[in-house]
N, C-alpha and C positions, 0 to 999 in steps of 0.2 A: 821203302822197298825199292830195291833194285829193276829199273824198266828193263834191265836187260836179262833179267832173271826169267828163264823160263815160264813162271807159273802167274809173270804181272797182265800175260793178256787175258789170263783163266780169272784171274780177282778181279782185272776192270770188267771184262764184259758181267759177271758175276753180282757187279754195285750195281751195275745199271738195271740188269733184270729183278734185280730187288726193287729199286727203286719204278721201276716200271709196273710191277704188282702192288706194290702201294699205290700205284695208280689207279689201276684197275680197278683195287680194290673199292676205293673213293667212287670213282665213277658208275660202278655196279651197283654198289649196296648201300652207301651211304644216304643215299635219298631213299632208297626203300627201308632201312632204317629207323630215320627219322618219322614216316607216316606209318608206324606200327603205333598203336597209342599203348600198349603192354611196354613197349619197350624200355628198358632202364638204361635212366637216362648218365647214371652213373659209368654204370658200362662203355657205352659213348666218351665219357669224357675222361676217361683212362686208355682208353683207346688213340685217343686225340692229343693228349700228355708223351702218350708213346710217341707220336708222330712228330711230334715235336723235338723229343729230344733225341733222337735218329736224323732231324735235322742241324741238331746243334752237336752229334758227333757228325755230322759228315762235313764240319766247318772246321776240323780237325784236319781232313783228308783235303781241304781247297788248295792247299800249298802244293799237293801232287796232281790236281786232276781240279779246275773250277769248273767245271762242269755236274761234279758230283752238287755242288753248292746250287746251280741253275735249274738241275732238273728237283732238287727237293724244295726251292722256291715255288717251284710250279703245282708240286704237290703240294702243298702248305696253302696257298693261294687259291686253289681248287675247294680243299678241304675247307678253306673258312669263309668261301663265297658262297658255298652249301648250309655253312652250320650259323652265317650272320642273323636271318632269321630268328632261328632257334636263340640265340641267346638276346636277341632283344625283344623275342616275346617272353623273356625269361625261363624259358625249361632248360637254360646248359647254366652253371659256373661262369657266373660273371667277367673270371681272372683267366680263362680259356681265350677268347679272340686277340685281346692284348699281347698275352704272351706268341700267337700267331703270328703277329705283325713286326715282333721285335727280329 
């Protein structure tokens, strides 16, 4: 995309507040979550698959903006400092934290 194109400050600020609510999102709920025992845990880890590969397109997007790359680091990093627990008491997908760290 063109930075000089009119509509590139509307799509930057735009990734960010996405990325920003994926934050939130993490930060709110994800730990309330996890201490629901109903909770499916499948759910979760399709939830967490999504997040992951929302970070492997935004590795797509690092040639215009690494920033985008820093701030879903962050969510990523968040998101598996919360769910390391969970999968070494074994209730997540084994292949879930690995693929976090790649």
């Amino acid at each position: 995309m063109d930075p000089f194109d009119d509509s590139f400050p509307c799509l930057h600020g735009n990734m960010f507040m996405m990325i920003e609510l994926m934050e939130f999102l993490i930060q709110d709920y994800v730990r309330s979550w996890i201490s629901i025992e109903d909770f499916d845990a499948r759910l979760l880890e399709e939830w967490v698959r999504s997040v992951i590969q929302v970070r492997k397109a935004s590795e797509l997007l690092e040639s215009r903006n690494g920033l985008y790359m820093l701030y879903m680091e962050r969510v990523v990093g968040e998101l598996a400092k919360i769910l390391s627990p969970l999968a070494s008491q074994g209730k997540l997908d084994v292949d879930i934290l690995p693929s976090m760290c790649c």
